[in-house]
PASEMAR-58464 format. One record per residue: residue number from 1; x, y, z of N, C-alpha, C, O in turn; residue in three letters. Coordinates in steps of 0.2 Angstrom, whole numbers, plus 5000, padded with zeros to 4 digits. Example, Ala and Ser with C-alpha at 12.3 -4.5 7.8 and 13.67 -1.06 7.14 Angstrom:
2
[1,[5066,4972,5039],[5062,4978,5039],[5066,4984,5039],[5071,4983,5042],"ALA"]
[2,[5064,4989,5035],[5068,4995,5036],[5064,5000,5039],[5067,5006,5040],"SER"]
This chain:
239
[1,[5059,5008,4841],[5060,5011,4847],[5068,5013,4848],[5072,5011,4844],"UNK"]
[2,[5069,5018,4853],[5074,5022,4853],[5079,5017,4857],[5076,5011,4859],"UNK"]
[3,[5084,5017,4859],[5089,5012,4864],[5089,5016,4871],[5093,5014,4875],"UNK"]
[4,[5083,5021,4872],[5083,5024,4877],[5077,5021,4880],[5075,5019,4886],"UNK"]
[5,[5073,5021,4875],[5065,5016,4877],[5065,5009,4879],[5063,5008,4884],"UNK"]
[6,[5069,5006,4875],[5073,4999,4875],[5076,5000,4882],[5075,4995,4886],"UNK"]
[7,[5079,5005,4883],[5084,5002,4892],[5076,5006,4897],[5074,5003,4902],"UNK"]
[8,[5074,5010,4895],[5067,5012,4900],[5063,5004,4902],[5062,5002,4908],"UNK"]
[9,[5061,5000,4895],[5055,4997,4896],[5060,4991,4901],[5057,4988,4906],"UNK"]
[10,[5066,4990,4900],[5068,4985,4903],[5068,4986,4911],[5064,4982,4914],"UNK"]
[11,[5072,4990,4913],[5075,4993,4918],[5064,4993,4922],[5062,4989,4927],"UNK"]
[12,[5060,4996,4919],[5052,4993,4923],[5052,4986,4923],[5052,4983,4929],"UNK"]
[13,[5053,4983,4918],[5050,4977,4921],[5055,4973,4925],[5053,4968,4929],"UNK"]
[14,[5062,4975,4923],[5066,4973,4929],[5065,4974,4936],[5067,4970,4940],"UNK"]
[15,[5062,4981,4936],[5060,4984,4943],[5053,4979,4947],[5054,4977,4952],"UNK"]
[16,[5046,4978,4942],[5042,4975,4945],[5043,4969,4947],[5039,4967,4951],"UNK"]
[17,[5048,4964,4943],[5048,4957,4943],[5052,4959,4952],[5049,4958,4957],"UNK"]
[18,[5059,4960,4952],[5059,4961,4959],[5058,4962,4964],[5061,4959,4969],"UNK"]
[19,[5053,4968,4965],[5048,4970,4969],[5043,4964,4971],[5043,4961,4976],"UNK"]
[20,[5040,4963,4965],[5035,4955,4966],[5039,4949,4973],[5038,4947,4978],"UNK"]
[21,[5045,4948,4967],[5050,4942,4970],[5048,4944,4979],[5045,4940,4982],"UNK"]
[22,[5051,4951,4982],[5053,4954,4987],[5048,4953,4992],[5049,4951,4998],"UNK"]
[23,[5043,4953,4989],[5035,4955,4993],[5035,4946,4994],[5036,4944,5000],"UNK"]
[24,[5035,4942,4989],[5033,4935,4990],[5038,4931,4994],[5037,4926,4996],"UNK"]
[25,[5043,4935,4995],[5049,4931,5001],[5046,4935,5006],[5045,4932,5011],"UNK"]
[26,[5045,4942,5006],[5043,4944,5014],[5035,4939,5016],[5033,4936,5021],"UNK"]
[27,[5032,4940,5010],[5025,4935,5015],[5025,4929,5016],[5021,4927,5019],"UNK"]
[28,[5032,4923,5014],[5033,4918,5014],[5035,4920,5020],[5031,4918,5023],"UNK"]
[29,[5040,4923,5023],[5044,4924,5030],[5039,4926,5036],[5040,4926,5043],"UNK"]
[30,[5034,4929,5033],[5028,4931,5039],[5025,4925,5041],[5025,4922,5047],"UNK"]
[31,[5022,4923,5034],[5018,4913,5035],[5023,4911,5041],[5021,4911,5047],"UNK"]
[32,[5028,4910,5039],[5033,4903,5042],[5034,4904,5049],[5037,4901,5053],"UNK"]
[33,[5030,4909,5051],[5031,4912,5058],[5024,4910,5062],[5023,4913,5067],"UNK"]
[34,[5018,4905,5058],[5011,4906,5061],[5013,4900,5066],[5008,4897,5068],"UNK"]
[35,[5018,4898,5067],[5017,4892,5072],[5023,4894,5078],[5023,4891,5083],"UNK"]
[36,[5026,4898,5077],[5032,4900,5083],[5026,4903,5088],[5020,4902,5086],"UNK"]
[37,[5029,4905,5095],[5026,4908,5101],[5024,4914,5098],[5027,4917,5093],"UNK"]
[38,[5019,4916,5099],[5018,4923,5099],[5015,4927,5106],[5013,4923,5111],"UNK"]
[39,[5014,4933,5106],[5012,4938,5110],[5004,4935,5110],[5000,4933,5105],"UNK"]
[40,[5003,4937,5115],[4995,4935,5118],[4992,4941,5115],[4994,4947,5115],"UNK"]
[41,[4985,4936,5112],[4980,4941,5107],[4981,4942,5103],[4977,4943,5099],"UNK"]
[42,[4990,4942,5099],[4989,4943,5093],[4987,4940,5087],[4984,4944,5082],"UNK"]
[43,[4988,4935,5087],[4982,4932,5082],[4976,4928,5084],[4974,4923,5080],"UNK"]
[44,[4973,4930,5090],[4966,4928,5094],[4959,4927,5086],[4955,4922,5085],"UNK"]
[45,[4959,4931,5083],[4955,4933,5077],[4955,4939,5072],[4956,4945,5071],"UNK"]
[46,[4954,4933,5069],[4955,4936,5059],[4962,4937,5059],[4963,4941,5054],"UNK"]
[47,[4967,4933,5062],[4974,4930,5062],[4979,4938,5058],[4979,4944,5060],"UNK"]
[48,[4981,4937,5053],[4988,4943,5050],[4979,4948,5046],[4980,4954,5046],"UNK"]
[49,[4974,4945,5045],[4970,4949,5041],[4968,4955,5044],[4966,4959,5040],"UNK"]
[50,[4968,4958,5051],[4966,4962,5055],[4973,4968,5053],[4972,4974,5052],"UNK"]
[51,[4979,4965,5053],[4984,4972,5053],[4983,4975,5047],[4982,4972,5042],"UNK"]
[52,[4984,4980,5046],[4985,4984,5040],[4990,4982,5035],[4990,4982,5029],"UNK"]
[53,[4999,4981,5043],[5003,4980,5039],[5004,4976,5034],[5008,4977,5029],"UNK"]
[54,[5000,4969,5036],[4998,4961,5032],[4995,4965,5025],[4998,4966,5019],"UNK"]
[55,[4988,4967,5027],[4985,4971,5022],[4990,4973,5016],[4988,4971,5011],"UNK"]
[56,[4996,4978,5017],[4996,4979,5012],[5002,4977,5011],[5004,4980,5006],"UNK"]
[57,[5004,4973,5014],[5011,4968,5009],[5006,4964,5004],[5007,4965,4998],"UNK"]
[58,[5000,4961,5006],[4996,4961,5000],[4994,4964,4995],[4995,4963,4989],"UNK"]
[59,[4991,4970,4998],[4993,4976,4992],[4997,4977,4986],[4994,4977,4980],"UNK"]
[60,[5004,4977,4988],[5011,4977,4985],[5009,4970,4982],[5007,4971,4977],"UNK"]
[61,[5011,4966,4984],[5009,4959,4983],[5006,4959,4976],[5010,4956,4972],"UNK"]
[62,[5000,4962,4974],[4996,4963,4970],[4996,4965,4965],[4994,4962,4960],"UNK"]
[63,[4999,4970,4966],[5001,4976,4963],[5006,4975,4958],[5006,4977,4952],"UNK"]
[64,[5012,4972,4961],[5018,4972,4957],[5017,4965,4953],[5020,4963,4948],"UNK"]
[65,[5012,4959,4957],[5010,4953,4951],[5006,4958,4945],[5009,4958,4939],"UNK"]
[66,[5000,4961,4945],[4998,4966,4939],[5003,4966,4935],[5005,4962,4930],"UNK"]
[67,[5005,4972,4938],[5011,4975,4936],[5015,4971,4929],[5015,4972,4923],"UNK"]
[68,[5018,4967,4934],[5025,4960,4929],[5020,4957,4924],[5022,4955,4919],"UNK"]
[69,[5013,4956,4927],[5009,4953,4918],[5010,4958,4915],[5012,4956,4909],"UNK"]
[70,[5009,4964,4916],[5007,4969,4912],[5011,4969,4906],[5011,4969,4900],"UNK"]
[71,[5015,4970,4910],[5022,4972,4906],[5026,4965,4900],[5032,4965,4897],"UNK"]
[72,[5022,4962,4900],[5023,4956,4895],[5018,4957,4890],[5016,4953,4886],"UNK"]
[73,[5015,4963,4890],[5006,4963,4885],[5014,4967,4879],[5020,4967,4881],"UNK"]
[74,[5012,4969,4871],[5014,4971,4868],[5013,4979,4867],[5007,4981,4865],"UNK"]
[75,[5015,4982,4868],[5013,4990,4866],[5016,4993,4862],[5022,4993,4862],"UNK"]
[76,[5013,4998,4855],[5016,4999,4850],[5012,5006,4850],[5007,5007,4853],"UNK"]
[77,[5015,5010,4845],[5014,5018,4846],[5005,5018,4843],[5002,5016,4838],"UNK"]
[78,[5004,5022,4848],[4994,5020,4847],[4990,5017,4849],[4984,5018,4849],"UNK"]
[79,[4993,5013,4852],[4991,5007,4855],[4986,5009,4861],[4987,5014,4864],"UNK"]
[80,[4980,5003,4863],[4977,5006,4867],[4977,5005,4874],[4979,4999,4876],"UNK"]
[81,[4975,5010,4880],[4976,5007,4884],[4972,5001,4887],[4966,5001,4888],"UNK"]
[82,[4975,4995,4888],[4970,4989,4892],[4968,4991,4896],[4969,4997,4898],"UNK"]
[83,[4964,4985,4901],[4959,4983,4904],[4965,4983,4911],[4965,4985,4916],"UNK"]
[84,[4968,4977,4907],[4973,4976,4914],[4977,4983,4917],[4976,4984,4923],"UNK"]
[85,[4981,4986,4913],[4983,4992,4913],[4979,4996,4917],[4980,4996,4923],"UNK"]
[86,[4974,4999,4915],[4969,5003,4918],[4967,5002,4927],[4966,5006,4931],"UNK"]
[87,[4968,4994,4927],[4967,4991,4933],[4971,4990,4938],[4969,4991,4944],"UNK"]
[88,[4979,4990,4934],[4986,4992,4937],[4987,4998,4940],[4992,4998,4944],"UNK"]
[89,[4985,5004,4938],[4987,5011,4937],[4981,5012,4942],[4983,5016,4946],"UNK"]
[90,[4974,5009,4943],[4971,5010,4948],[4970,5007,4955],[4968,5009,4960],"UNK"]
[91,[4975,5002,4953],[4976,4999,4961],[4983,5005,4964],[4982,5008,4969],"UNK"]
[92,[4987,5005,4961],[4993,5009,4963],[4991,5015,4964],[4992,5017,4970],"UNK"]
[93,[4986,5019,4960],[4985,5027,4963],[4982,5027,4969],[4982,5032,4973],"UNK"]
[94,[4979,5022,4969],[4971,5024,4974],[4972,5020,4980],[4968,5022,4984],"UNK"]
[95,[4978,5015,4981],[4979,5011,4985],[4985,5009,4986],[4987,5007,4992],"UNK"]
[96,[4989,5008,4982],[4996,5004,4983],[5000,5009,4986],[5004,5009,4991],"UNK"]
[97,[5000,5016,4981],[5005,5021,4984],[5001,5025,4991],[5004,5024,4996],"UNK"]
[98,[4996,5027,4992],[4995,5029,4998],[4994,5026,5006],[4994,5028,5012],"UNK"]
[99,[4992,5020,5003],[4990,5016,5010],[4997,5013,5012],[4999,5012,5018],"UNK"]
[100,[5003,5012,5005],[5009,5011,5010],[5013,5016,5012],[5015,5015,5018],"UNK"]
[101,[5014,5021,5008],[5016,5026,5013],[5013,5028,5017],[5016,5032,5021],"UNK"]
[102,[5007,5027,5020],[5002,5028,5028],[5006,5024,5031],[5009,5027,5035],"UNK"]
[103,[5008,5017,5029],[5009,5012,5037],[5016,5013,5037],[5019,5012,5042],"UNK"]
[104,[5019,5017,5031],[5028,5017,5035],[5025,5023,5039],[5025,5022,5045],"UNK"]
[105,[5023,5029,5037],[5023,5036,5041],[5021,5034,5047],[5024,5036,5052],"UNK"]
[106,[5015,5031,5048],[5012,5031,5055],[5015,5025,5059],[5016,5026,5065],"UNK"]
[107,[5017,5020,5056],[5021,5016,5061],[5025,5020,5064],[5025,5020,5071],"UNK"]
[108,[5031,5025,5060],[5036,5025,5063],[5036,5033,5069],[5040,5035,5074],"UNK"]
[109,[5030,5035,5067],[5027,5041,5071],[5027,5038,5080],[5029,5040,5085],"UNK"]
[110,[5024,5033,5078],[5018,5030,5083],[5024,5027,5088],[5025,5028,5094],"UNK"]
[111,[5030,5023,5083],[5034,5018,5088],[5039,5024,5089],[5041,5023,5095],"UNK"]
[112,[5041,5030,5086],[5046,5034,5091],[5042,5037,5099],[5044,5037,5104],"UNK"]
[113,[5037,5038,5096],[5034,5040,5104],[5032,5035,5108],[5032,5036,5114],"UNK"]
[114,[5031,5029,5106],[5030,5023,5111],[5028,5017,5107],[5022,5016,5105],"UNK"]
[115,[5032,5013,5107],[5033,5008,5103],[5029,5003,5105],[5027,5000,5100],"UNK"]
[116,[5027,5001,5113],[5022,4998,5113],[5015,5000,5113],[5012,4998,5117],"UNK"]
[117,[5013,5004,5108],[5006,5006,5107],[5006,5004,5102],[5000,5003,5101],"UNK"]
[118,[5011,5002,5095],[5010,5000,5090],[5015,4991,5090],[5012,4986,5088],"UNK"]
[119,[5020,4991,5092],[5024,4986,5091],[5027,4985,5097],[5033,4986,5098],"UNK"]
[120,[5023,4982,5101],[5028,4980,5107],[5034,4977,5108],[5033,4971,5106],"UNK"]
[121,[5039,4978,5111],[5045,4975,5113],[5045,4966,5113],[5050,4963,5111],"UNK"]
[122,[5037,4963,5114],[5039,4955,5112],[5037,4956,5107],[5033,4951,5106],"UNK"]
[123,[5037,4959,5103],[5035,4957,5093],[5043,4956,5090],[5045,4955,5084],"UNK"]
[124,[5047,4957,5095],[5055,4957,5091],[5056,4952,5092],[5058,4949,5086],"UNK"]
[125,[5055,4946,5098],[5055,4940,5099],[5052,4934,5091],[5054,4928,5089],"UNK"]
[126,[5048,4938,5089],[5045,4933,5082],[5048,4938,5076],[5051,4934,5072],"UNK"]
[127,[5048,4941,5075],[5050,4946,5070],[5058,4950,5071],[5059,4955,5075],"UNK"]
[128,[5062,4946,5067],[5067,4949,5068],[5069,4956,5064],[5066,4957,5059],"UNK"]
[129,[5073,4960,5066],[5073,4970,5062],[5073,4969,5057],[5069,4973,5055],"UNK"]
[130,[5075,4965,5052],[5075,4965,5045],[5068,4963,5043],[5067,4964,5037],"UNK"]
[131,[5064,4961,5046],[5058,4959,5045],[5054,4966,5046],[5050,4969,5042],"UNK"]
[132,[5056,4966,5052],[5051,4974,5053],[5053,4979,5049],[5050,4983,5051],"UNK"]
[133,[5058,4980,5045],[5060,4984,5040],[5056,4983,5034],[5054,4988,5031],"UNK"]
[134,[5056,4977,5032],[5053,4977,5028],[5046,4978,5027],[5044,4979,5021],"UNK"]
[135,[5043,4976,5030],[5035,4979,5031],[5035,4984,5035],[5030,4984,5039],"UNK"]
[136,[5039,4989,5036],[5036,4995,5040],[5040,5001,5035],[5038,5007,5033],"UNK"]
[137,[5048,4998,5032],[5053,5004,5029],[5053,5004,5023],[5051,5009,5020],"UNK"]
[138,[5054,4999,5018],[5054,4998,5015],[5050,4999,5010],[5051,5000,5004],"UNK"]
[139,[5044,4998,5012],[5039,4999,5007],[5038,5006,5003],[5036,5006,4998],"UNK"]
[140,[5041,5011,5007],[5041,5019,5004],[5045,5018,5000],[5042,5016,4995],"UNK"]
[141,[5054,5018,5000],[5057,5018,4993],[5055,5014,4988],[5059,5015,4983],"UNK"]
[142,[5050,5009,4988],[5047,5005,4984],[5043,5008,4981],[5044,5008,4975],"UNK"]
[143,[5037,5010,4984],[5031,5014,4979],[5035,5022,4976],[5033,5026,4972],"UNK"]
[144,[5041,5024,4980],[5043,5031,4975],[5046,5027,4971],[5047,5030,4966],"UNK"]
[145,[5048,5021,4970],[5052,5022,4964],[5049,5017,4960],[5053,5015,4955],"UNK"]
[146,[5043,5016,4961],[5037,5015,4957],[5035,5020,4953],[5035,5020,4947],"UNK"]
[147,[5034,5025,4957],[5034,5033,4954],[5039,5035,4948],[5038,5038,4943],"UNK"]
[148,[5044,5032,4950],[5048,5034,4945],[5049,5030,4937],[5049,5034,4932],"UNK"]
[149,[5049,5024,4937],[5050,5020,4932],[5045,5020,4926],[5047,5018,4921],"UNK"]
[150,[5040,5022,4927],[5034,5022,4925],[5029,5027,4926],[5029,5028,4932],"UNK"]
[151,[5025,5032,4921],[5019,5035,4923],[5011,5031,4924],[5009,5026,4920],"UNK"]
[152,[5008,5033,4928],[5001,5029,4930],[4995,5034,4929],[4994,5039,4931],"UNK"]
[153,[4990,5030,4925],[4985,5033,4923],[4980,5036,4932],[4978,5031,4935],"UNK"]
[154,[4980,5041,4933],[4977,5041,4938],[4968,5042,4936],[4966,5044,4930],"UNK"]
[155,[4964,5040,4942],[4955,5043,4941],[4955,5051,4941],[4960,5055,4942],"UNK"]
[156,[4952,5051,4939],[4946,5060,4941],[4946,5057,4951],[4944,5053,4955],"UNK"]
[157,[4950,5065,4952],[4952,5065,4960],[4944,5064,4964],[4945,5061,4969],"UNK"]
[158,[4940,5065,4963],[4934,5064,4968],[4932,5056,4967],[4930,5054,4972],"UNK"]
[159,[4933,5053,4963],[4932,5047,4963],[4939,5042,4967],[4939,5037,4971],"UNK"]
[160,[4944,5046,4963],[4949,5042,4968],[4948,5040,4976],[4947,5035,4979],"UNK"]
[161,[4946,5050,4979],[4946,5049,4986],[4939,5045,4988],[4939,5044,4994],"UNK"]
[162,[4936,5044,4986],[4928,5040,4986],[4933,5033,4986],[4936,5030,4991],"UNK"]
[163,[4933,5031,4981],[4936,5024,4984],[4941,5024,4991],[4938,5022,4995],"UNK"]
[164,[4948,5025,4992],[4950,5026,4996],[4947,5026,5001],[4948,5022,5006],"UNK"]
[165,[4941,5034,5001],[4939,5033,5007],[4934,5028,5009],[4933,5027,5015],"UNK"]
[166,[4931,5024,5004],[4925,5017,5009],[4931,5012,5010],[4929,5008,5014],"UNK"]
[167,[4935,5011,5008],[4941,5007,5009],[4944,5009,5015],[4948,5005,5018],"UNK"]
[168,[4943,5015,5019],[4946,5017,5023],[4941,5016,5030],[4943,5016,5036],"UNK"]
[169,[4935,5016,5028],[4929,5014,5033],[4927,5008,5032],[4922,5006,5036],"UNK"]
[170,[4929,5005,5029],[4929,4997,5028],[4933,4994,5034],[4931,4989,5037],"UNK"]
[171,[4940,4997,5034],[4944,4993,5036],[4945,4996,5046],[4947,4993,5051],"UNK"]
[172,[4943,5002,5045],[4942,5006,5053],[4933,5001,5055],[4931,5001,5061],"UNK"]
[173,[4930,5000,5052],[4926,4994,5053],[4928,4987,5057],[4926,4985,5062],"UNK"]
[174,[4932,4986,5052],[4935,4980,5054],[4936,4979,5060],[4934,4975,5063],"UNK"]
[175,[4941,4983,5062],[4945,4984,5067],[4942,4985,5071],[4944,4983,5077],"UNK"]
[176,[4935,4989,5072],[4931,4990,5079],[4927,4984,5080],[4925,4982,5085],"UNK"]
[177,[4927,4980,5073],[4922,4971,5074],[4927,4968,5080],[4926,4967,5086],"UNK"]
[178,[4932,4968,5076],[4937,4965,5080],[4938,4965,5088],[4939,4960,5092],"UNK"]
[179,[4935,4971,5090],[4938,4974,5097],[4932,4971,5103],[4932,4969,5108],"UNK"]
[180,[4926,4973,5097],[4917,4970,5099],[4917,4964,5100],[4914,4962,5104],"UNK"]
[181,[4921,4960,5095],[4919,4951,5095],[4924,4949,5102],[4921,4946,5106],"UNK"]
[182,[4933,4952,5104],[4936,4947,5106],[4937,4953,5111],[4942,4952,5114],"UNK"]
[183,[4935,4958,5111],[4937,4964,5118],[4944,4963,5116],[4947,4964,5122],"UNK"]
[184,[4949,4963,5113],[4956,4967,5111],[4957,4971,5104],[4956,4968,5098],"UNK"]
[185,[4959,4975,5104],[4963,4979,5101],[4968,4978,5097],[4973,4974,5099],"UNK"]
[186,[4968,4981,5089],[4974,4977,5085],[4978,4980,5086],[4983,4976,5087],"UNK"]
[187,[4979,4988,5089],[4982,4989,5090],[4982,4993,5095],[4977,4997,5095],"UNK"]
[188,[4987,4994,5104],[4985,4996,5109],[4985,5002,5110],[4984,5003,5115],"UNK"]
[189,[4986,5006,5106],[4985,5014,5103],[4978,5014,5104],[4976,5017,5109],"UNK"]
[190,[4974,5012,5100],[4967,5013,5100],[4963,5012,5105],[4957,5015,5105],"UNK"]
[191,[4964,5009,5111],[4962,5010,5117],[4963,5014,5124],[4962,5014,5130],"UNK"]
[192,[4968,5018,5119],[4968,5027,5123],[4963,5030,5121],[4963,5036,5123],"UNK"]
[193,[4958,5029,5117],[4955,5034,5115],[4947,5033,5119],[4946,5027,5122],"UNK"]
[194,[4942,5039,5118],[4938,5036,5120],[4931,5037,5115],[4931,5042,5111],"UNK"]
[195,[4927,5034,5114],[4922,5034,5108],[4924,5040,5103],[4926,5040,5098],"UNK"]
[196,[4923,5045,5106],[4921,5052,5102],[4929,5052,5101],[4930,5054,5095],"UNK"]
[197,[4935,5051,5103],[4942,5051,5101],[4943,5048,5095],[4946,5051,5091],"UNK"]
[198,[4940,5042,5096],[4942,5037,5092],[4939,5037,5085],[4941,5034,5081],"UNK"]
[199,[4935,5040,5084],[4928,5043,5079],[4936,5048,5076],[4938,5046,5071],"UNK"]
[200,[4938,5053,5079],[4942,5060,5078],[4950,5055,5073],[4952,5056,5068],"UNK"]
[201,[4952,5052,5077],[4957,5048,5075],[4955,5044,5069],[4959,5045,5064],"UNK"]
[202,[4949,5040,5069],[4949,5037,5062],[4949,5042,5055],[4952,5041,5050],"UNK"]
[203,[4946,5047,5057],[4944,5053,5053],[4951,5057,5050],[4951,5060,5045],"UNK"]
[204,[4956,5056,5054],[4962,5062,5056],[4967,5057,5051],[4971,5059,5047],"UNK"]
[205,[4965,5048,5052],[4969,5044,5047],[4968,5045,5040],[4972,5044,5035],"UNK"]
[206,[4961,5048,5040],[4958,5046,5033],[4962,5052,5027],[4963,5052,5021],"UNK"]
[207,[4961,5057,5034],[4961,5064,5030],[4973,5064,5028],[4977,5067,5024],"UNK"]
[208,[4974,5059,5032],[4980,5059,5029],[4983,5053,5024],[4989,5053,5022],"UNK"]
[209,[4978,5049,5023],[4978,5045,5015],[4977,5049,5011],[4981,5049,5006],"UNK"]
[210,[4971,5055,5012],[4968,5058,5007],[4974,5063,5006],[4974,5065,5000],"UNK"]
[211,[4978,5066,5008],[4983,5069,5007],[4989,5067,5004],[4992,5070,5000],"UNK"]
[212,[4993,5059,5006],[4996,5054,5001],[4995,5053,4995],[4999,5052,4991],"UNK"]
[213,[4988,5052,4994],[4985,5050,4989],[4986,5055,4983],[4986,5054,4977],"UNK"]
[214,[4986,5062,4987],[4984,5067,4979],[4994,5069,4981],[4996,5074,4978],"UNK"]
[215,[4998,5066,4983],[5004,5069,4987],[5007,5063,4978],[5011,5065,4974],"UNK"]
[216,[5005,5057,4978],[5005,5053,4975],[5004,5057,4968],[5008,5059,4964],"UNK"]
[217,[4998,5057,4966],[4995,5061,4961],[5001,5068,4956],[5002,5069,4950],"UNK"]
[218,[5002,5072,4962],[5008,5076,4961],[5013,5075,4958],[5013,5076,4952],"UNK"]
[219,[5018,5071,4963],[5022,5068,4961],[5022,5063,4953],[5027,5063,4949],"UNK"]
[220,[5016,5060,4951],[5015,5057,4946],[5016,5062,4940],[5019,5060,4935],"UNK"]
[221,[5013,5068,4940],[5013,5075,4937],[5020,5075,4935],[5023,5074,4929],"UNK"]
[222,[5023,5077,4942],[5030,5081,4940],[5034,5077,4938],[5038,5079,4935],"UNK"]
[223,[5034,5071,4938],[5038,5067,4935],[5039,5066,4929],[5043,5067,4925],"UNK"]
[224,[5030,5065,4928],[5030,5063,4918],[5026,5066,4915],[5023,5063,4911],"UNK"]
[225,[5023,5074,4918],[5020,5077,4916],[5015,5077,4913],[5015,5073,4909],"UNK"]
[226,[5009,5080,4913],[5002,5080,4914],[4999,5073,4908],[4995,5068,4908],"UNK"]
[227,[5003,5075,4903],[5001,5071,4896],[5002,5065,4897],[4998,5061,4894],"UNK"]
[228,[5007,5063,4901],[5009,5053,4901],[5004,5052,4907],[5002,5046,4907],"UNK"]
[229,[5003,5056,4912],[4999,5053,4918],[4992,5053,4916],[4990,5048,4919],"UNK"]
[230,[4988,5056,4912],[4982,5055,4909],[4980,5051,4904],[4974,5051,4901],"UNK"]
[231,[4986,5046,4902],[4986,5041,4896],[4987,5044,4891],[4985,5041,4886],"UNK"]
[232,[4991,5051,4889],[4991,5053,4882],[4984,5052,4878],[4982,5047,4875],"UNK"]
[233,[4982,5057,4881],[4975,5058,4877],[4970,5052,4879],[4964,5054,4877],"UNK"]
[234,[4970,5047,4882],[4963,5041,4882],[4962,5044,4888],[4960,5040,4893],"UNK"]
[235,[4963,5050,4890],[4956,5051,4896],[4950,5048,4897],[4948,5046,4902],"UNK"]
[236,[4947,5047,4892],[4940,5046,4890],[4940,5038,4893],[4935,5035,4891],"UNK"]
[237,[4945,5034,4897],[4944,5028,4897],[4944,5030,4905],[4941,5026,4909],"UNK"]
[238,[4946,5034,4907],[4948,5036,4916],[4941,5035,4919],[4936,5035,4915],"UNK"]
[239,[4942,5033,4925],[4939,5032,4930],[4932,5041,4931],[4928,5041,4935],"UNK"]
């Protein structure tokens, strides 16, 4: 190996073991908060599992533990791609980079025009800014510079966006159980709308995953061009 391979491979794993770290102190700091006062209804049912943004500090969560195993396998010139690998590069294409760059884009869309529709004014009371940073800001310069450090095997795009999207109707599922079981809202945004709105909105979310996603994809390209993002040749293993 070159002394440039040698500081590349380091400088990855140095990248994901921190990320991991990062994520396991943010969800330790979320936990630590399940007995303080909270805002009425907010965790009435299905407690942090109901928000997205829980959702995908788990995501992340997941992703960069994959990840830091991965990076302890041996890889040598030829080598094949794993199991694990293939798994890691699947979680990240298809889920980790676009579902997080959803919750920073949209949080912060939603909270410039009215912050109680998504984050009400007593959620600062439990979560102090540095918190709300980190699960709302943070996470974008994270998964780009996940982009960076490494290329990721992505699916055949029709398959990508097919996962994505039952994951995406999965979870706009969820969320209208939620409203059916206990009459509130995860979030008070969603009840400005009215059936046929709220139909148009889940729809309007989905199709801007689906655009992150392949926004992802791109970016994956121009970075490490088409031959590293396809596994250098093990096509034949892609999704």
């Amino acid at each position: 190996k070159s002394p440039t391979a040698d500081m590349t491979g380091m400088l990855k794993k140095f990248y994901h073991i921190v990320a991991f770290s990062w994520y396991i102190f943010v969800i330790q700091s979320v936990y630590a908060k399940r007995n303080s006062v909270k805002p009425a209804g907010m965790f009435v049912y299905g407690g942090p599992w109901k928000y997205l943004t829980f959702l995908n500090l788990v995501l992340q969560i997941v992703f960069f533990g994959l990840a830091s195993v991965n990076d302890l396998q041996p890889v040598g010139k030829g080598s094949k791609t794993s199991l694990l690998c293939l798994c890691k590069d699947l979680l990240f294409s298809v889920f980790a980079f676009p579902v997080g760059m959803f919750v920073v884009l949209m949080f912060w869309l939603i909270f410039a025009y009215d912050r109680q529709l998504v984050y009400p004014a007593s959620m600062d009371s439990l979560f102090p800014p540095w918190m709300n940073h980190a699960m709302h800001t943070l996470v974008l310069p994270i998964v780009f510079g996940e982009i960076l450090v490494e290329p990721h095997i992505y699916p055949k795009t029709k398959n990508g966006l097919a996962a994505l999207g039952f994951v995406s109707v999965a979870y706009s599922g969820w969320v209208v159980w939620v409203y059916l079981t206990v009459g509130i809202w995860v979030y008070p945004l969603l009840g400005m709308f009215s059936s046929s709105g709220l139909t148009v909105f889940f729809f309007y979310n989905m199709l801007v995953l689906a655009l992150l996603y392949l926004l992802g994809q791109t970016l994956n390209r121009k970075v490490w061009g088409k031959k590293k993002s396809h596994g250098q040749g093990r096509d034949k293993r892609r999704l």
